[in-house]
PATI-827316 format. One record per atom (N, C-alpha, C, O): residue number from 1; residue in three letters; atom name; x, y, z. Coordinates in steps of 0.001 Angstrom, whole numbers, plus 524288, in hexadecimal, padded with zeros to 5 digits. Example, Ala and Ser with C-alpha at 12.3 -4.5 7.8 and 13.67 -1.06 7.14 Angstrom:
<1; "ALA"; "N"; <83386; 7E9C6; 81E78>>
<1; "ALA"; "CA"; <8300C; 7EE6C; 81E78>>
<1; "ALA"; "C"; <83390; 7F31C; 81E78>>
<1; "ALA"; "O"; <8379C; 7F309; 82111>>
<2; "SER"; "N"; <83232; 7F736; 81BA8>>
<2; "SER"; "CA"; <83566; 7FBDC; 81BE4>>
<2; "SER"; "C"; <83264; 8001E; 81EBE>>
<2; "SER"; "O"; <83461; 80472; 81F67>>
***
This chain:
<1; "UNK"; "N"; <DCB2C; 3C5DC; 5E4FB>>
<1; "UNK"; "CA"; <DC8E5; 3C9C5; 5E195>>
<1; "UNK"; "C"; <DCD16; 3CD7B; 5DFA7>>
<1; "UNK"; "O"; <DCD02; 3CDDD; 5DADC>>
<2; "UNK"; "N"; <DD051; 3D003; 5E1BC>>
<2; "UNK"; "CA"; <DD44A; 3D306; 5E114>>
<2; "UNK"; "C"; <DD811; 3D140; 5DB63>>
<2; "UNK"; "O"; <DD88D; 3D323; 5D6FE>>
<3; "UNK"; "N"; <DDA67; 3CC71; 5DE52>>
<3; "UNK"; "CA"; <DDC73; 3C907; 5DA22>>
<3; "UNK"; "C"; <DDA01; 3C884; 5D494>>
<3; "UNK"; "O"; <DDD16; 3C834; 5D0E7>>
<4; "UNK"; "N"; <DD502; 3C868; 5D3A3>>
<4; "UNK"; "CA"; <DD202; 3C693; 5CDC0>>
<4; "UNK"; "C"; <DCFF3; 3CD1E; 5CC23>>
<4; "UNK"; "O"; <DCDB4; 3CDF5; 5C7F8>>
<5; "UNK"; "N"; <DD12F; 3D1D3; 5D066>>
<5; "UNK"; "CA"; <DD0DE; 3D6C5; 5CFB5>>
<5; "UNK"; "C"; <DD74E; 3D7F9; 5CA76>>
<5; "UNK"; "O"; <DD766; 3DA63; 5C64E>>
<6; "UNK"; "N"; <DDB5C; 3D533; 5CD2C>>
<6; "UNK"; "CA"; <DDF4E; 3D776; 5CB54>>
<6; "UNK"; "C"; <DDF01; 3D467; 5C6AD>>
<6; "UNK"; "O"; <DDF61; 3D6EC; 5C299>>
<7; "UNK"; "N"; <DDE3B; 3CE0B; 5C62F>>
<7; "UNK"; "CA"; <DDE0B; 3CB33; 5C097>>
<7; "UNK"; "C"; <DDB0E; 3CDD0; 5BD61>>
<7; "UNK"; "O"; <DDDBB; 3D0A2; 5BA8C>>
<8; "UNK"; "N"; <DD722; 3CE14; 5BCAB>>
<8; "UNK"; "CA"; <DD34F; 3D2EB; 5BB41>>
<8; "UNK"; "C"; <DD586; 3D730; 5B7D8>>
<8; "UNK"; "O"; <DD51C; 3D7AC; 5B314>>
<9; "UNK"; "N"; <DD8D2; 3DB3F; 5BC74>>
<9; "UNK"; "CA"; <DDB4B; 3E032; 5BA29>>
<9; "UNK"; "C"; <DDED7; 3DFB1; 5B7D7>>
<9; "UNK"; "O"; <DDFB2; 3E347; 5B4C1>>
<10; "UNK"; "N"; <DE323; 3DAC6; 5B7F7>>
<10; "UNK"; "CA"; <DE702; 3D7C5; 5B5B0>>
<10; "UNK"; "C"; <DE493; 3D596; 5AFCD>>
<10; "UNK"; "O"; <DE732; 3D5D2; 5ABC7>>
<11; "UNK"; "N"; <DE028; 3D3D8; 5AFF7>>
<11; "UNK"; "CA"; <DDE86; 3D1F0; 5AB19>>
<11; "UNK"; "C"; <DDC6A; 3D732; 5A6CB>>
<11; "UNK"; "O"; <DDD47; 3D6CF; 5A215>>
<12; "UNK"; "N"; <DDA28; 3DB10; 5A89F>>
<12; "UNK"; "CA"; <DDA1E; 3E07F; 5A65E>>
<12; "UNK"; "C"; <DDE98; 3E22B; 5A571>>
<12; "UNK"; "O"; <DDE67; 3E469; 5A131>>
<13; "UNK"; "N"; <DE308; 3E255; 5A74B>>
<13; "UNK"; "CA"; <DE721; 3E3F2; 5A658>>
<13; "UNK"; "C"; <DE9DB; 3E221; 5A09D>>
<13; "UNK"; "O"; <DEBA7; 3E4AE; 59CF4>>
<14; "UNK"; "N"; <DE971; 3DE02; 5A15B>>
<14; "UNK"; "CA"; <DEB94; 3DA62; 59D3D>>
<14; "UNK"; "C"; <DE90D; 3DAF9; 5980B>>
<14; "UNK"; "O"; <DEA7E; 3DD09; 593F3>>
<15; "UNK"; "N"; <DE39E; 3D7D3; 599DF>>
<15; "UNK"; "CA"; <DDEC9; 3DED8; 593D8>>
<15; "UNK"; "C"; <DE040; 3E183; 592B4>>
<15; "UNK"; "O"; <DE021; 3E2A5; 58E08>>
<16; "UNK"; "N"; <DE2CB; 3E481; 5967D>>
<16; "UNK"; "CA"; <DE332; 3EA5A; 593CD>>
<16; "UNK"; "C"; <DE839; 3EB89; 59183>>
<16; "UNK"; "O"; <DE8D2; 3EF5B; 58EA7>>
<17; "UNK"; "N"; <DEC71; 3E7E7; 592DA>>
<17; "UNK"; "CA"; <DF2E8; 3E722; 58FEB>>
<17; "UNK"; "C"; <DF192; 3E4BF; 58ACA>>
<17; "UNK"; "O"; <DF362; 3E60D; 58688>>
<18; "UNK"; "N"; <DEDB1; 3E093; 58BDC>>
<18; "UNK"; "CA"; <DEC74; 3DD85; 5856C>>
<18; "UNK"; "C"; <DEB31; 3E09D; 58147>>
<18; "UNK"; "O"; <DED9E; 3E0DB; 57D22>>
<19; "UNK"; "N"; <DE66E; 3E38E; 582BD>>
<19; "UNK"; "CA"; <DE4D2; 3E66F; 57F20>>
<19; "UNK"; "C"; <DE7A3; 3EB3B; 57DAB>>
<19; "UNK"; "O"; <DE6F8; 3ECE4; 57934>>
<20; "UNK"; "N"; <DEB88; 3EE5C; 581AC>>
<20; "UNK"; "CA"; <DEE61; 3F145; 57FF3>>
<20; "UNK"; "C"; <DF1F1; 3EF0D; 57C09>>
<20; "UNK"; "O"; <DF1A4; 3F047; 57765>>
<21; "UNK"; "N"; <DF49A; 3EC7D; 57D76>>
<21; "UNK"; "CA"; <DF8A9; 3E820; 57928>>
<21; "UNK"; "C"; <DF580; 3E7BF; 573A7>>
<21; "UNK"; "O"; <DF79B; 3E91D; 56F8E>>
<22; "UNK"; "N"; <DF021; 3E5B9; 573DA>>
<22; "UNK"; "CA"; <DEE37; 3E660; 56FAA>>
<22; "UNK"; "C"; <DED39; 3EB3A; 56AC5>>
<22; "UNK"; "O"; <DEDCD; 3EB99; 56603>>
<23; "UNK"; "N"; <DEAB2; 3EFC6; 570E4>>
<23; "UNK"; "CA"; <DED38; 3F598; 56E14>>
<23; "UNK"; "C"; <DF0C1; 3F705; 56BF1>>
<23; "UNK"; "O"; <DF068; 3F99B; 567E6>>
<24; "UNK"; "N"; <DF5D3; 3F57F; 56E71>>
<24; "UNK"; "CA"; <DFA95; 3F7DA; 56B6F>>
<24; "UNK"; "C"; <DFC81; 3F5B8; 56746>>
<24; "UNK"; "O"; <DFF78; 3F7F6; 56438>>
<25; "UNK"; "N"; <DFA37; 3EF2D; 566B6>>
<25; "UNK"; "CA"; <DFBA0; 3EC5A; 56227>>
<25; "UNK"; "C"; <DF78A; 3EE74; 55DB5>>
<25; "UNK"; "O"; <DF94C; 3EE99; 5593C>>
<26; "UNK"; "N"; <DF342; 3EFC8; 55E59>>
<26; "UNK"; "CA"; <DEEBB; 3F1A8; 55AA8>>
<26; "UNK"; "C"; <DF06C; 3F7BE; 55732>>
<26; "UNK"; "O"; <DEF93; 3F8C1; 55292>>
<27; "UNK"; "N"; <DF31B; 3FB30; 55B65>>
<27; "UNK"; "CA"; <DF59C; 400CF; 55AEB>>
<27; "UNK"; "C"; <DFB47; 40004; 5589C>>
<27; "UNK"; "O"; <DFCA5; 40419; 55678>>
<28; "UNK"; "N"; <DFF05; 3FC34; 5584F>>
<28; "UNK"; "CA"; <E03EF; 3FBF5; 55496>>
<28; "UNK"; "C"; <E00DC; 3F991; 54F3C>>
<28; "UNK"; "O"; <E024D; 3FBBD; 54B32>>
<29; "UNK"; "N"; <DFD8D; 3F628; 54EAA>>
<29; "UNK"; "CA"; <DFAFE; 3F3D0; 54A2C>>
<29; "UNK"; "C"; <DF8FD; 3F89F; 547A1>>
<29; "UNK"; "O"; <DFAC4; 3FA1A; 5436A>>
<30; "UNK"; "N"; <DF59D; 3FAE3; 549E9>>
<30; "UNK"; "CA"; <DF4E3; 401D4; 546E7>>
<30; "UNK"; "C"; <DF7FA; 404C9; 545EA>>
<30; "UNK"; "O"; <DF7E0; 4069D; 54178>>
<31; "UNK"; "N"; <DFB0D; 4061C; 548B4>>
<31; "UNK"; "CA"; <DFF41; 4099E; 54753>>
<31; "UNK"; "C"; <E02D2; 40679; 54227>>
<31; "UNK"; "O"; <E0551; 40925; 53F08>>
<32; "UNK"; "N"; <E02B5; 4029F; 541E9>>
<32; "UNK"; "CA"; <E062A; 3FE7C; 53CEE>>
<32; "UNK"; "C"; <E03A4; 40169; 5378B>>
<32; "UNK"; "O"; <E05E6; 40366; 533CA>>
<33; "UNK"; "N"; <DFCAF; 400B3; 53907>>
<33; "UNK"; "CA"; <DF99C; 4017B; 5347B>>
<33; "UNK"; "C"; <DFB05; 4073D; 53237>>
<33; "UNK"; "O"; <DFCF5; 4080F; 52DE5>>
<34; "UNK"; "N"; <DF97C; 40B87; 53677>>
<34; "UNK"; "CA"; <DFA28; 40F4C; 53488>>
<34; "UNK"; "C"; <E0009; 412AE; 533AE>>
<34; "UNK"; "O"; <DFFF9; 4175D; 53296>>
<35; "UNK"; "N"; <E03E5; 4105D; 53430>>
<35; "UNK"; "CA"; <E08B3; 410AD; 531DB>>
<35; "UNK"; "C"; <E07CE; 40DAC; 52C16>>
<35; "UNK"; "O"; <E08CF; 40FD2; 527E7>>
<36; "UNK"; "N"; <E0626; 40961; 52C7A>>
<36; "UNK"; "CA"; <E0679; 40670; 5264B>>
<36; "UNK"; "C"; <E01BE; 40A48; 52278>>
<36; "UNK"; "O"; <E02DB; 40B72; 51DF0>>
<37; "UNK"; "N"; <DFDA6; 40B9D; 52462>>
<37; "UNK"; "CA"; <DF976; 40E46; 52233>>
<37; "UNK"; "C"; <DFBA7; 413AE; 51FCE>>
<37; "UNK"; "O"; <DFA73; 4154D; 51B71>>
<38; "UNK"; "N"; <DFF3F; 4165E; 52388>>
<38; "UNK"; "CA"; <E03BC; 41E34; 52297>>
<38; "UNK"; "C"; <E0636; 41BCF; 51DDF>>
<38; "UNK"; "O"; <E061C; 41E0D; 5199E>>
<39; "UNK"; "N"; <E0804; 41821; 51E74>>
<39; "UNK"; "CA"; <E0C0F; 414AE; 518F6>>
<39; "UNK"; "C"; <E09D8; 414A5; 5143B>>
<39; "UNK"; "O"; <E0BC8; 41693; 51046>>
<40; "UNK"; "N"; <E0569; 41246; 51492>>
<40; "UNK"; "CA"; <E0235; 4128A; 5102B>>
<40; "UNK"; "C"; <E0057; 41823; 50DCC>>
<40; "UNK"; "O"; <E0049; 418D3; 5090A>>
<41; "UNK"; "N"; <DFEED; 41BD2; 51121>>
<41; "UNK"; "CA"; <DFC67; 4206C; 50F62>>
<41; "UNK"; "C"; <E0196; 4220A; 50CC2>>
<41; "UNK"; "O"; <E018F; 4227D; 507F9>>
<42; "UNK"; "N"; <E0572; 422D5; 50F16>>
<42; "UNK"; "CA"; <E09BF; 426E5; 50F29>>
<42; "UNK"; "C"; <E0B48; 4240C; 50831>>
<42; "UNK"; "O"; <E0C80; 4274B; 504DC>>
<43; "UNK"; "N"; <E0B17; 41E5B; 5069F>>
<43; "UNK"; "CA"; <E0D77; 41C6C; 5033F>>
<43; "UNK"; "C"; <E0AC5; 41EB2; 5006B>>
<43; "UNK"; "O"; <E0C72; 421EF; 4FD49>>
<44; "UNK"; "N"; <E0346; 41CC4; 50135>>
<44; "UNK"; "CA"; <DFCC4; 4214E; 4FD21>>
<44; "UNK"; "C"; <E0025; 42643; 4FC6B>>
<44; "UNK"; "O"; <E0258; 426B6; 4F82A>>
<45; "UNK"; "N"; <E00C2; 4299E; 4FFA2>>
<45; "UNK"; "CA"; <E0219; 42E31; 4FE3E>>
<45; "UNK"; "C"; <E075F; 42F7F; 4FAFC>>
<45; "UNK"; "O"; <E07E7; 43427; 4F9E7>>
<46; "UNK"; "N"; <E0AA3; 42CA9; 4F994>>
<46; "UNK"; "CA"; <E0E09; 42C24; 4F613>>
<46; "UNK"; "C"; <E0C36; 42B1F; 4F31D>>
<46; "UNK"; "O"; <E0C0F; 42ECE; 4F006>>
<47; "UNK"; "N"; <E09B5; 426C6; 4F145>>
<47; "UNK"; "CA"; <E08AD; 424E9; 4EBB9>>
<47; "UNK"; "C"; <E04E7; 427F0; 4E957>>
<47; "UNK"; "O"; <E0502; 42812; 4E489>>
<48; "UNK"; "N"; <DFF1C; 42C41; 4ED56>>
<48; "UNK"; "CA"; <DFD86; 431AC; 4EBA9>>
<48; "UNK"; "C"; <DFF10; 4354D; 4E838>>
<48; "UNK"; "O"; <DFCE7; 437E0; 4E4C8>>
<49; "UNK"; "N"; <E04D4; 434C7; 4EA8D>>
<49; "UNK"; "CA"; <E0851; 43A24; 4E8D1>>
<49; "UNK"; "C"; <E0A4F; 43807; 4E48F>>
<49; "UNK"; "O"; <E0A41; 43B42; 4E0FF>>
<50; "UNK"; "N"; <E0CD1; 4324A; 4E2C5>>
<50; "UNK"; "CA"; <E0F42; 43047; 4DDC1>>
<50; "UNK"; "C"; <E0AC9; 432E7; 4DAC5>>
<50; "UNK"; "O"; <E0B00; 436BD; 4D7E0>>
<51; "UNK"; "N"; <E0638; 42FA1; 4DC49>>
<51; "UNK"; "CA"; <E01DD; 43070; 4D677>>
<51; "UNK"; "C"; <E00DE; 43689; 4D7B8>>
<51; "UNK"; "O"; <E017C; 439A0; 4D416>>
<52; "UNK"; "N"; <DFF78; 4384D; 4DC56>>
<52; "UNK"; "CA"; <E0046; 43E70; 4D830>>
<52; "UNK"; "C"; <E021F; 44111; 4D5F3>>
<52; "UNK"; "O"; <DFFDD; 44366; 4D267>>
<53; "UNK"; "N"; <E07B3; 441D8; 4D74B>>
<53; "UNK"; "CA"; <E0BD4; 44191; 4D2EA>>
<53; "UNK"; "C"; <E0B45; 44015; 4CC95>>
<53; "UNK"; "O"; <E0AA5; 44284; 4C87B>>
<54; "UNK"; "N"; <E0BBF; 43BB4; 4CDE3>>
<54; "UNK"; "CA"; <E0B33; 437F8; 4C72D>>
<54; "UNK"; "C"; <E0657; 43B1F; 4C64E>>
<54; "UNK"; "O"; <E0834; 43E67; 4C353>>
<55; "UNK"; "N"; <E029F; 43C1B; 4C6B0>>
<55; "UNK"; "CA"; <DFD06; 43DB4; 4C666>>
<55; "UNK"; "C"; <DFEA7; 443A4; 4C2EF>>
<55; "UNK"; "O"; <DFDCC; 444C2; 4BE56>>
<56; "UNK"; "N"; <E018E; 44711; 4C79A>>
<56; "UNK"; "CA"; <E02CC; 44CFB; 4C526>>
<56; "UNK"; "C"; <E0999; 44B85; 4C011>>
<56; "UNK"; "O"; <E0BDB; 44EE1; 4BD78>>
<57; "UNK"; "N"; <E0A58; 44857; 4C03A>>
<57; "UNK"; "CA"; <E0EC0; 44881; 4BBA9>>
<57; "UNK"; "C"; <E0CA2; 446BC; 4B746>>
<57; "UNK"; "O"; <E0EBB; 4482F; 4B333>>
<58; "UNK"; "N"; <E0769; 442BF; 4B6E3>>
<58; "UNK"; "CA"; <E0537; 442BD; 4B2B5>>
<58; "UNK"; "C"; <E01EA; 44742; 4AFEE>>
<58; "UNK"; "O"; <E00CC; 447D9; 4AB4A>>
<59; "UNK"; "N"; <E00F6; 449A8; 4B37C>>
<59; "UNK"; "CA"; <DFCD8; 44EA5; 4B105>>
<59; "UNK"; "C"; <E0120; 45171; 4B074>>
<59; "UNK"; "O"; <DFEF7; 4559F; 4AF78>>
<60; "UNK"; "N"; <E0681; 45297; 4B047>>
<60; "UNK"; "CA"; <E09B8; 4580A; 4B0F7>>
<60; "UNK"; "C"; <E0D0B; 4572F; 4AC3F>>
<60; "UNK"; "O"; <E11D9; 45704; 4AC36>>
<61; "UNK"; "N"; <E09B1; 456A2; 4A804>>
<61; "UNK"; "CA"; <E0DEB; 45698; 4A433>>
<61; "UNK"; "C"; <E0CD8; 45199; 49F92>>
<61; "UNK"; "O"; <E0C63; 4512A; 49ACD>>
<62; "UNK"; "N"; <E0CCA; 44EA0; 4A3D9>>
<62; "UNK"; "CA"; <E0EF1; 447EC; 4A0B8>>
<62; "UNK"; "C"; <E0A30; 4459C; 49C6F>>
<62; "UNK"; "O"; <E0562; 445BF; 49C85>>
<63; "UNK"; "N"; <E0DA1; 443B9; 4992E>>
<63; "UNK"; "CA"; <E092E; 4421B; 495DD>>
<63; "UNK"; "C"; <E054F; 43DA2; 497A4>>
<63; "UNK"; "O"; <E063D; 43983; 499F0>>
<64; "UNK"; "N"; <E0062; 43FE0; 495BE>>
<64; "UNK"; "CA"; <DFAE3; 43BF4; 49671>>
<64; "UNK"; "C"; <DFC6B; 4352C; 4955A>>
<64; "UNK"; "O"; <DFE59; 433DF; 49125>>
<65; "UNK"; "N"; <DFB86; 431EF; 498D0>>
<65; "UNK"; "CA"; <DFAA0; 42D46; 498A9>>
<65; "UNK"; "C"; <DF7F0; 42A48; 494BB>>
<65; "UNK"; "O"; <DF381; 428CF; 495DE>>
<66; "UNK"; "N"; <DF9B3; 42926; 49081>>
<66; "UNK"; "CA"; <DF3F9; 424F5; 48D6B>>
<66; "UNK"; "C"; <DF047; 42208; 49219>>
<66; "UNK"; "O"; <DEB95; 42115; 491AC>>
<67; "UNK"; "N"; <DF333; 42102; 49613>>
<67; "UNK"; "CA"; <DEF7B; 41DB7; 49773>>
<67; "UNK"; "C"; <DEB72; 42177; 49C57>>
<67; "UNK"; "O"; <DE852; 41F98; 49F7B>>
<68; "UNK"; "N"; <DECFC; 4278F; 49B80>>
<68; "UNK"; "CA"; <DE960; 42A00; 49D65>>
<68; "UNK"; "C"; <DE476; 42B76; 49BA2>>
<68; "UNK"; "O"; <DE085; 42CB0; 49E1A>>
<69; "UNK"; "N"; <DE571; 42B13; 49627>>
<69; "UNK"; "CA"; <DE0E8; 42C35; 49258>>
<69; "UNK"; "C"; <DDDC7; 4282F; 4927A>>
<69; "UNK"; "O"; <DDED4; 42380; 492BA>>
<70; "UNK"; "N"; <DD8DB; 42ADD; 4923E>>
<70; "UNK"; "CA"; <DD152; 42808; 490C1>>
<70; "UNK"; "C"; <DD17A; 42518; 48D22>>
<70; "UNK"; "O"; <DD51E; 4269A; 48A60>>
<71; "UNK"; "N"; <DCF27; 420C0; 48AF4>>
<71; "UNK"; "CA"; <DD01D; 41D7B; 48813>>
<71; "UNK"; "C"; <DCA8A; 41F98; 48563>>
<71; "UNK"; "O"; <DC6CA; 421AF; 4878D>>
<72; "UNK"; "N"; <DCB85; 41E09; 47EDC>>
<72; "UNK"; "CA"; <DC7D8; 42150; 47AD2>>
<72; "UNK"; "C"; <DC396; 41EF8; 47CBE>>
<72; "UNK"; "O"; <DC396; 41A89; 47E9A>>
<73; "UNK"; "N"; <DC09C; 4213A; 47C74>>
<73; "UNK"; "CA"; <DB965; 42078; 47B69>>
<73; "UNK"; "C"; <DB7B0; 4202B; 47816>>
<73; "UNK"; "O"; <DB721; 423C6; 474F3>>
<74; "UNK"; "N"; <DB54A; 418D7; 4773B>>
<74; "UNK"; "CA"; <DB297; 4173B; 472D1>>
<74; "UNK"; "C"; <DAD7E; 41ADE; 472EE>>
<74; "UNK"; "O"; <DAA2A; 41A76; 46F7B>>
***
């Protein structure tokens, strides 16, 4: 009895290394994402600032776009 006591706690043991292993492989796979995900925003938030920019240099001066203008109404 003793003996199939310790196989037993030996076989829990091993459960519980597996699934940790699995944890830490699951937790670098996330951490990948949300480094690649900061990348993306940080790039969004640049290209924000281009077009607002371009946005305030067209109103500050510059001449109107033909192709900003309404097209006539039959």
């Amino acid at each position: 009895m003793e003996n199939s006591h310790l196989d037993s706690t030996d076989q829990r043991l091993i459960e519980l290394e597996i699934k940790a292993s699995y944890s830490e492989d699951l937790l670098d796979e996330l951490n990948l994402v949300i480094v690649r995900q900061q990348s993306q925003i940080d790039q969004l938030i640049r290209e924000i600032g281009h077009l607002r920019q371009r946005g305030l240099d067209a109103t500050m001066g510059a001449a109107p776009s033909p192709m900003d203008d309404l097209p006539p109404h039959y």
